[in-house]
C-alpha positions as CSV (number, residue, x, y, z in Angstrom):
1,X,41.9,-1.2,-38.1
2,X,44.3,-3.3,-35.9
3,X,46.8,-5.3,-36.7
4,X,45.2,-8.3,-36.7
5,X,42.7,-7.5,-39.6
6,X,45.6,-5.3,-41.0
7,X,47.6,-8.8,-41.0
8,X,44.8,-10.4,-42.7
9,X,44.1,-8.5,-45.4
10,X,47.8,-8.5,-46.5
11,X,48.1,-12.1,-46.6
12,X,45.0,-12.2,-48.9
13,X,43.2,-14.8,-46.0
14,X,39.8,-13.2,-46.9
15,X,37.4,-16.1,-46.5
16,X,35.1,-16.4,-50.0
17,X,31.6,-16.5,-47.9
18,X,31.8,-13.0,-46.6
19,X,29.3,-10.3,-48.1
20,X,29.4,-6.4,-48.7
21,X,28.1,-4.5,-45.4
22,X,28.2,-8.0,-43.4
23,X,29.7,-8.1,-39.6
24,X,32.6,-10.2,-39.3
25,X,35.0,-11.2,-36.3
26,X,38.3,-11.1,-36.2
27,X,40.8,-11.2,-33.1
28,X,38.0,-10.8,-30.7
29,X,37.0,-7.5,-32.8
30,X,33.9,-7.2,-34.7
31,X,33.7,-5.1,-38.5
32,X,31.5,-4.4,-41.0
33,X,33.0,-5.9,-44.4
34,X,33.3,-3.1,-47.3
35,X,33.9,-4.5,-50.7
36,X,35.3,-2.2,-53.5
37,X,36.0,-3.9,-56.6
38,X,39.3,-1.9,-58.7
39,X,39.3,-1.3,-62.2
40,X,42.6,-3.8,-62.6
41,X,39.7,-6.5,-61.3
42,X,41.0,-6.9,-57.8
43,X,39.3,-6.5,-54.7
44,X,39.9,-4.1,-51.6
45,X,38.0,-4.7,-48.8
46,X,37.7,-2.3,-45.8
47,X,37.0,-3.6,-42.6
48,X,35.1,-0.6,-40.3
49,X,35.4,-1.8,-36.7
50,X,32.3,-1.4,-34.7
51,X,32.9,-3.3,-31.4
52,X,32.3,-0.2,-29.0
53,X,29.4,0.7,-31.1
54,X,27.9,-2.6,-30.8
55,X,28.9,-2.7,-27.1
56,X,27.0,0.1,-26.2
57,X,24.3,-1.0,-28.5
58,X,23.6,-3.7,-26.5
59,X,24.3,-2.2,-22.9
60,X,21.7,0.3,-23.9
61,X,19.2,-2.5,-25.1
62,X,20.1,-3.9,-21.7
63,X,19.4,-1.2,-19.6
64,X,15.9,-0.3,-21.4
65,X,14.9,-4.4,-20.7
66,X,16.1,-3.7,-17.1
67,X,13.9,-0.7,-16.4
68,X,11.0,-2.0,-18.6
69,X,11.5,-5.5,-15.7
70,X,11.7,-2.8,-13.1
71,X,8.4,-0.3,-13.8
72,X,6.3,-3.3,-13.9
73,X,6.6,-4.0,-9.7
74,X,6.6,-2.0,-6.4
75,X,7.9,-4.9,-4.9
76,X,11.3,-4.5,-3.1
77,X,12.7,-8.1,-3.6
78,X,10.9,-8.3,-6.9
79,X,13.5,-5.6,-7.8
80,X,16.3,-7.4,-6.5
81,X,15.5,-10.1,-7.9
82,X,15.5,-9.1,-11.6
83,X,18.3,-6.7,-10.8
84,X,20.5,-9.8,-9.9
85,X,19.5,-11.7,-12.8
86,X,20.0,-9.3,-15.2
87,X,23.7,-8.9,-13.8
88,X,24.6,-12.5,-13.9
89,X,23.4,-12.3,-17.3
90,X,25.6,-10.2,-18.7
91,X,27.5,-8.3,-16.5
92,X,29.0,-11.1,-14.3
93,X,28.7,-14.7,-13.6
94,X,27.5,-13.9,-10.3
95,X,25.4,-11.6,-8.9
96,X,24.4,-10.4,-5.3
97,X,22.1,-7.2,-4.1
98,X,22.5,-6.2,-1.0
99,X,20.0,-4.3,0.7
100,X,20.3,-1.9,3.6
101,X,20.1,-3.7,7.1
102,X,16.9,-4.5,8.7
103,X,16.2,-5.5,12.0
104,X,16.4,-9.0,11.2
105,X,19.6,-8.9,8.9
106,X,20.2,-7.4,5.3
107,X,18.3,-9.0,2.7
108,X,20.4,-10.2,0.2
109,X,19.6,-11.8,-3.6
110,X,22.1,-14.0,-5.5
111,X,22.1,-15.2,-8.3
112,X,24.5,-17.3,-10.7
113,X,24.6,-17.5,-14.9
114,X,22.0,-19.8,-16.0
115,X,20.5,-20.8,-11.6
116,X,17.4,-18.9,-10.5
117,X,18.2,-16.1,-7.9
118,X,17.8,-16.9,-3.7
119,X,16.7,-14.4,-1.5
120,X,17.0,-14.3,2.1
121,X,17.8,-12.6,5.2
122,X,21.4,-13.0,6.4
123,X,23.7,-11.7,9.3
124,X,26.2,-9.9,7.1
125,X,29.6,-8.4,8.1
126,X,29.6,-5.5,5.8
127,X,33.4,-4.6,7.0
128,X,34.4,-8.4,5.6
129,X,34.1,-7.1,2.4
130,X,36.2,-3.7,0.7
131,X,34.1,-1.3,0.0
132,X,30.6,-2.7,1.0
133,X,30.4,-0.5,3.9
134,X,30.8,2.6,2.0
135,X,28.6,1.3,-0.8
136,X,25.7,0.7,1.6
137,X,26.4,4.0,2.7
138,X,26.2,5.5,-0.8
139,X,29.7,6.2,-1.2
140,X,31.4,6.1,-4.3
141,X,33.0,2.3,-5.1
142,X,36.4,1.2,-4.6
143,X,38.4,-0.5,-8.1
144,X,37.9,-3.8,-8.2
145,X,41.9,-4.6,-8.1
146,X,42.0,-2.9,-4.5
147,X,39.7,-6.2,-3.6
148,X,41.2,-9.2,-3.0
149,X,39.0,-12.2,-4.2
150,X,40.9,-14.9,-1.8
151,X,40.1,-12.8,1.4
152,X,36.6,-12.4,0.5
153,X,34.7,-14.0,3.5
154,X,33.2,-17.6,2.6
155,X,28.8,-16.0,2.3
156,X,30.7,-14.2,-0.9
157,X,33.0,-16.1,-2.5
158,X,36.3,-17.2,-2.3
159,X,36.8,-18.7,-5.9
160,X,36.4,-15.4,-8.0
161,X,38.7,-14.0,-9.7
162,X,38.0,-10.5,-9.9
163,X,34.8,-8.4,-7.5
164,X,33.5,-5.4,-8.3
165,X,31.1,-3.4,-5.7
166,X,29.2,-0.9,-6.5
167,X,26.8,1.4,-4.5
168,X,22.9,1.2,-5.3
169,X,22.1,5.0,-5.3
170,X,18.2,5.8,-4.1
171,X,16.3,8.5,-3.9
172,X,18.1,10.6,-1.0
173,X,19.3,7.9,0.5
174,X,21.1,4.5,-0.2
175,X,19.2,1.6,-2.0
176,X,21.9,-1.2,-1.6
177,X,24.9,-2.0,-2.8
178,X,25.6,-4.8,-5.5
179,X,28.6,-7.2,-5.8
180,X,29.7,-8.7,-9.2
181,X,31.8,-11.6,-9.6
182,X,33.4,-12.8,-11.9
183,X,35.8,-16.1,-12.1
184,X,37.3,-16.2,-15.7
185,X,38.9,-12.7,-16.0
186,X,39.3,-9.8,-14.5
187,X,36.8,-6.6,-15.1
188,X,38.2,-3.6,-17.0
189,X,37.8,0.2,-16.0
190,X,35.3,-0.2,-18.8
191,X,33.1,-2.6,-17.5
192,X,33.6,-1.3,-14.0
193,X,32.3,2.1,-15.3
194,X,29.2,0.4,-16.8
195,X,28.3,-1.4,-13.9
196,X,28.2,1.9,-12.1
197,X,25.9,3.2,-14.0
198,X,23.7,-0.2,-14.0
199,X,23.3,0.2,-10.6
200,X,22.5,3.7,-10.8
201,X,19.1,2.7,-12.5
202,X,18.9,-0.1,-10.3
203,X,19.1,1.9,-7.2
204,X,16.3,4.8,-8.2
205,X,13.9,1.2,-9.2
206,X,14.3,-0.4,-5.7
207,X,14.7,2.8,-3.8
208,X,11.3,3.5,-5.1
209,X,10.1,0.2,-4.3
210,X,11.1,0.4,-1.3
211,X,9.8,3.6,-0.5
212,X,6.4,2.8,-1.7
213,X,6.5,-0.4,0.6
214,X,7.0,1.7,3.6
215,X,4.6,4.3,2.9
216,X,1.7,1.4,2.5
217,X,2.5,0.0,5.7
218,X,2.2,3.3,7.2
219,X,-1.0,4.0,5.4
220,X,-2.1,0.6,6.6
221,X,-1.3,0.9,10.4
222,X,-2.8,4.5,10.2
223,X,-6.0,3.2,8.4
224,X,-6.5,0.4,10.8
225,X,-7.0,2.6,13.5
226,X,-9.6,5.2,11.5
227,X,-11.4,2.3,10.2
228,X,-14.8,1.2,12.4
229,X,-13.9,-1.8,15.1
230,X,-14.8,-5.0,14.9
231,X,-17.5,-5.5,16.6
232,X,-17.2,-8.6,19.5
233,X,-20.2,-11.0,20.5
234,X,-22.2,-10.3,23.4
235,X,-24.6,-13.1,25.4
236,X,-26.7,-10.2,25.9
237,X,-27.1,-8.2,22.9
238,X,-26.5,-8.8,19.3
239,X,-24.2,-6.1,17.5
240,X,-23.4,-5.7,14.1
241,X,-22.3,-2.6,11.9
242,X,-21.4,-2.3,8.3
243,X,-19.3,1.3,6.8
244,X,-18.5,2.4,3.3
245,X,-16.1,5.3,2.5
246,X,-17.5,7.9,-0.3
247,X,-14.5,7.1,-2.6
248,X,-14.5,3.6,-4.1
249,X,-10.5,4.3,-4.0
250,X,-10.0,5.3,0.0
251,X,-10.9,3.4,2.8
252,X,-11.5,6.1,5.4
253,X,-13.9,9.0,5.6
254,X,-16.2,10.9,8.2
255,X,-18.3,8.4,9.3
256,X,-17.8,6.2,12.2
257,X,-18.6,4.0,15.3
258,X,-17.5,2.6,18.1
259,X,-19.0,0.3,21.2
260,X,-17.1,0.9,24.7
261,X,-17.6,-1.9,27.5
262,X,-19.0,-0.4,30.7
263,X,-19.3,-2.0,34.3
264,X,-22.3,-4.3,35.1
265,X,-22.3,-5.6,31.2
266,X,-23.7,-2.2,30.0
267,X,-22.2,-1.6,26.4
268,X,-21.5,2.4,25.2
269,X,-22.6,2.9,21.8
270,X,-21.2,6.0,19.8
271,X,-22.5,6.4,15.7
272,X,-21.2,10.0,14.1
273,X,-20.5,11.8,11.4
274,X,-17.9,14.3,10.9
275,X,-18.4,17.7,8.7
276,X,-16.4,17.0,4.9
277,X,-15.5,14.0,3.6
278,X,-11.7,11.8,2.4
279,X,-8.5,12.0,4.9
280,X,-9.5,15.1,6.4
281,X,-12.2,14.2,7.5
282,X,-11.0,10.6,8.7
283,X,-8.4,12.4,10.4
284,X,-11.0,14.6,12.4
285,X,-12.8,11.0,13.1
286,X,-9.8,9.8,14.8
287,X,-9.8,12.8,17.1
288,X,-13.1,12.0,17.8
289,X,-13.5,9.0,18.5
290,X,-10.0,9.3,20.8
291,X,-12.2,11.6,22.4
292,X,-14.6,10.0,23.3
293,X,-12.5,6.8,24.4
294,X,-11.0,9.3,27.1
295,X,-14.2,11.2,28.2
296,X,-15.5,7.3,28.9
297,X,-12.8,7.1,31.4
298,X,-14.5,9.9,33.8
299,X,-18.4,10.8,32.6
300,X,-20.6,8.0,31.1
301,X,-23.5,10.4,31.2
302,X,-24.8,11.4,28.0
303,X,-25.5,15.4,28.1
304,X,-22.5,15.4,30.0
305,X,-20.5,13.5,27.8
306,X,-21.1,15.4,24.6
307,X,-20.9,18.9,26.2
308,X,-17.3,17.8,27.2
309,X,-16.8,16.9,23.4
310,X,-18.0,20.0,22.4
311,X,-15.8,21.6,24.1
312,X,-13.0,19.7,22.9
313,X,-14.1,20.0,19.0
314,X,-14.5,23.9,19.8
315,X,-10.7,24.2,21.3
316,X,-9.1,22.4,18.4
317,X,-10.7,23.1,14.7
318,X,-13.9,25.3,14.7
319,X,-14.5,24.3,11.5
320,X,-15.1,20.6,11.9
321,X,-18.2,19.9,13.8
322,X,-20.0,16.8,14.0
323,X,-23.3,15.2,14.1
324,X,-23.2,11.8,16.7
325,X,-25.9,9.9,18.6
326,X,-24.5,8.2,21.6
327,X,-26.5,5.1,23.5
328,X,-25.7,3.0,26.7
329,X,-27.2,-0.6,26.3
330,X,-28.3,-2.3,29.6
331,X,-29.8,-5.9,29.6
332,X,-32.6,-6.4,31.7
333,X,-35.4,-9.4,32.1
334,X,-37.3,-7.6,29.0
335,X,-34.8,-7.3,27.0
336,X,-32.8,-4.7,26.6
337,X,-32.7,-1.3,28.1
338,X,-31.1,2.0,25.4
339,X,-30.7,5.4,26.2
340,X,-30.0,7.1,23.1
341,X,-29.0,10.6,22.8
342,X,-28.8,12.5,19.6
343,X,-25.9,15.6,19.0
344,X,-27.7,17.3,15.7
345,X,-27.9,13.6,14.3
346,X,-30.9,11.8,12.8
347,X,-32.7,9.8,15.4
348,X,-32.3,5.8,15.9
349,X,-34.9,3.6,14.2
350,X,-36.5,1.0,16.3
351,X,-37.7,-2.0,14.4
352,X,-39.8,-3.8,16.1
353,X,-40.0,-7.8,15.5
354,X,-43.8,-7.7,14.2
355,X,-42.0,-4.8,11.4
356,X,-43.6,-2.0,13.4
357,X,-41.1,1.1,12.5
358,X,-40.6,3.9,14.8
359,X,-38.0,6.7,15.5
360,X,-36.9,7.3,18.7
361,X,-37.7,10.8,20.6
362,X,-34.6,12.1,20.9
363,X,-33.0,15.4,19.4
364,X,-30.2,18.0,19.7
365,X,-27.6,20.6,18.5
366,X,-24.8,20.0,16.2
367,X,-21.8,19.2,18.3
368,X,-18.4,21.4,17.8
369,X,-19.9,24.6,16.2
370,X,-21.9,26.3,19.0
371,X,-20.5,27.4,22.6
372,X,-23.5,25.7,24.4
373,X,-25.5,22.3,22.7
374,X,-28.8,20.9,23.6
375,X,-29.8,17.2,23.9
376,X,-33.0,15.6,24.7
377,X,-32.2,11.9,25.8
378,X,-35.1,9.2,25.1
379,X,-35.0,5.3,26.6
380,X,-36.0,2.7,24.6
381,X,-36.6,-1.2,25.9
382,X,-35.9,-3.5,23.1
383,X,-37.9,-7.1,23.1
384,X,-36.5,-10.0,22.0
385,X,-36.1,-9.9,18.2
386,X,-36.1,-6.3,18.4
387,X,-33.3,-4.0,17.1
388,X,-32.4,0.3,17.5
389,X,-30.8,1.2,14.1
390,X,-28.4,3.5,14.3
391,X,-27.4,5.2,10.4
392,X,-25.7,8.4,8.7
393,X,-27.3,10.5,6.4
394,X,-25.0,8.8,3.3
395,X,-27.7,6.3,4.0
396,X,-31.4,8.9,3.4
397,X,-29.0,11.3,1.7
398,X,-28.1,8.8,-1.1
399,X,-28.9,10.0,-4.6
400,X,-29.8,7.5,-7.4
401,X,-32.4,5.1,-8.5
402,X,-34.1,5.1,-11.7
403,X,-33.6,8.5,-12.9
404,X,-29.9,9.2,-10.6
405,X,-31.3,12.1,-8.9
406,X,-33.5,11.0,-6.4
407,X,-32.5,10.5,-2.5
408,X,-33.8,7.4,-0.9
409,X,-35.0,9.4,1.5
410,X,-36.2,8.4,5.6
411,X,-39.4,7.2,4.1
412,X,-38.0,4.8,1.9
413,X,-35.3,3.2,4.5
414,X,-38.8,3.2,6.9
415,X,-40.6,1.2,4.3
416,X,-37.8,-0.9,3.8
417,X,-37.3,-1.8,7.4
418,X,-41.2,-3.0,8.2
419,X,-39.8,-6.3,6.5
420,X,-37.0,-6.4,8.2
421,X,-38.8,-7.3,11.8
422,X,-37.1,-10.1,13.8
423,X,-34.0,-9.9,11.9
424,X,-30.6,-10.6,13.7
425,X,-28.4,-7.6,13.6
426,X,-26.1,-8.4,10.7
427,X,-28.8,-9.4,8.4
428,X,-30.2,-5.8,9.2
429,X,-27.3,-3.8,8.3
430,X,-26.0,-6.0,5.5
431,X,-29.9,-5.5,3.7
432,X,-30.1,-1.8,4.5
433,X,-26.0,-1.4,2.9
434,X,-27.3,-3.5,0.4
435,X,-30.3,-0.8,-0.6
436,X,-28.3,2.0,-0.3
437,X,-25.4,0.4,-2.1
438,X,-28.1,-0.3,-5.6
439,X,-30.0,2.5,-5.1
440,X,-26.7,4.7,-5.8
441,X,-25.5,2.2,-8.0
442,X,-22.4,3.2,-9.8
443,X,-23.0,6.7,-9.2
444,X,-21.3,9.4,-6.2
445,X,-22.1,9.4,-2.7
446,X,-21.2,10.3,0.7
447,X,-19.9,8.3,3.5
448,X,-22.8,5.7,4.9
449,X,-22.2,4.1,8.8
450,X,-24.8,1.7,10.1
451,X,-25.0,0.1,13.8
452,X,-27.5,-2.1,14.6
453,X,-28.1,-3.1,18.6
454,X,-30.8,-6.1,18.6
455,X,-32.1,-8.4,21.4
456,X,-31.9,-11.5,21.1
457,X,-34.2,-14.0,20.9
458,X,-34.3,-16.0,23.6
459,X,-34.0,-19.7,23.1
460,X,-36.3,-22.3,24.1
């Protein structure tokens, strides 16, 4: 008891309202009121001071909101954001979270008692401040009475009375730094300590926020470039190809395709699929169809073309070869001229406009597995309205329908296509994704690729 209560109870000031167990204040102190009534009919009462235990109470029930706030986002400035608010709150009147600099400046979130927080990029002077270098670096902080408040530089503040800053700790390496101020007294070792570890749990939440940022762009850049192109518009020939990864979850697999431009407006079409499924296999793709970009560069002849890639496949993993079907696409007064190669790949479908189905005469070994491959090349003049369909086996191959067990089968996707005769290009791979896609219906399946190369009609 100090000697303010100790004062009190002497005097006899005890006020009538208070209540046995009840919390009352005194000199800035809170207690828990005891009442013990003596035999002579007075009254003793004991007052049981419980500030630090209601201190820490409440720090804990702060820090369990703040990491609740923080495990609902992945979002770096989200972070700072509640990090900064929750700090003007009730550790400060105002708060700022530095972050570690970027190439456009260190993003910084403020925030006063009772405003809502700013956040920007700004050209900071970290050596303005004391401390705030080595905080950003992750060293331990400096006391707040080695910082002097008037030589703060004006972005901070130059009214406070007292600054603490503290390092943001990450996950291996430095999350930020934050800066309390405060301008109505002066922060004890106390507080100081608390704040410390405040921003302990802040830096592990926006160090993981962070790192999960930069790990999606990353996926992102890398998944552009695995992903199937977008396919341009030709005057000459009508293009269009759809793709669907076996997981519902990943974007990537083994399928693929690519068109390359070739001199005197010929277009090189490439359609494959690569042995496996998921990232593995999507990073086998990539090899692939770098491959191929660079074997463009010096042989545009087919049986050429893939003996080269075979090679290539058989120098670098032996056990992921490929299936592909490679076409070069000339227009001439008919139409359109394709010579269509297959490497161990099911053979093009020509639709004709009039629905007439057919499959093109051209076979050969899987590429990547054997020292020597064989290809039979077959040429192909599209009409007007006419398309060659190009597909993967995640297309025949797909299980489902009524029962869930049964492929769909070549047969199926023929009888399919004899109504889709005159079609343009993207209305003939959107219906024949769209078949596959119900026919599998919720169940599994592999990767499905399909290119379609049409002639247009010609207009009047």
């Amino acid at each position: 008891m100090n000697d303010a209560a100790t004062s009190l109870l002497q005097n006899e000031v005890l006020p009538s309202e208070w209540r046995h167990g009840e919390s009352v204040h005194v000199a800035e102190r809170s207690y828990a009121a005891h009442r013990v009534d003596n035999e002579d009919g007075s009254v003793t009462w004991w007052l049981l001071d419980q500030t630090d235990l209601l201190l820490e109470r409440d720090r804990a029930a702060l820090l369990t909101r703040m990491s609740s706030a923080l495990m609902t986002s992945l979002n770096p400035e989200r972070c700072m954001t509640v990090v900064a608010e929750m700090a003007a709150a009730h550790l400060a009147g105002e708060a700022l979270v530095i972050a570690p600099q970027s190439s456009s400046g260190h993003p910084v979130t403020r925030c006063r008692r009772g405003e809502a927080p700013t956040y920007e990029l700004q050209e900071v002077d970290v050596e303005e401040v004391v401390g705030l270098s080595e905080a950003l670096r992750g060293f331990p902080p400096v006391p707040s009475r080695w910082i002097d408040p008037a030589a703060a530089p004006e972005w901070l503040a130059r009214d406070g009375m007292s600054i603490v800053v503290t390092p943001l700790p990450g996950h291996g390496v430095p999350a930020g730094a934050l800066i309390l101020i405060r301008r109505d007294k002066a922060f004890s070792d106390d507080e100081e300590a608390f704040a410390r570890l405040f921003a302990s749990r802040a830096g592990v939440a926006i160090s993981a926020a962070s790192l999960f940022t930069q790990q999606a762009v990353i996926t992102e850049r890398l998944t552009r470039d695995l992903l199937p192109p977008v396919l341009r518009r030709y005057a000459h020939v009508d293009l269009a190809g759809r793709y669907r990864a076996a997981a519902d979850t990943e974007r990537v697999g083994g399928d693929f395709y690519d068109v390359h431009e070739l001199p005197d407006d010929r277009l090189f079409v490439v359609l494959g699929d690569v042995c496996g499924k998921g990232l593995d296999a999507a990073a086998q793709t990539g090899k692939v169809r770098t491959a191929v970009h660079a074997l463009l560069q010096v042989e545009t002849d087919h049986d050429r073309l893939l003996a080269a890639l075979n090679q290539a496949l058989l120098t670098t993993d032996e056990s992921r070869f490929i299936t592909t079907v490679v076409g070069t696409v000339s227009p001439v007064e008919a139409g359109l001229h394709v010579r269509l190669t297959s490497g161990g790949h099911l053979p093009p479908l020509i639709v004709r406009s009039d629905g007439t189905v057919e499959a093109a005469a051209t076979r050969g070994t899987l590429v990547g597995i054997l020292p020597q491959i064989v290809t039979a090349t077959d040429e192909v003049v599209l009409a007007p309205g006419d398309s060659c369909l190009l597909y993967t086996d995640g297309i025949t191959e797909a299980h489902g329908g009524p029962l869930g067990d049964e492929e769909f089968g070549e047969d199926r996707l023929r009888r399919a296509l004899t109504a889709c005769g005159g079609m343009p290009a993207e209305a003939l791979v959107e219906h024949v994704h769209m078949l596959a896609a119900q026919w599998v219906g919720g169940g599994e399946h592999d990767d499905m690729a399909v290119l379609a190369i049409t002639a247009p009609r010609r207009r009047s």
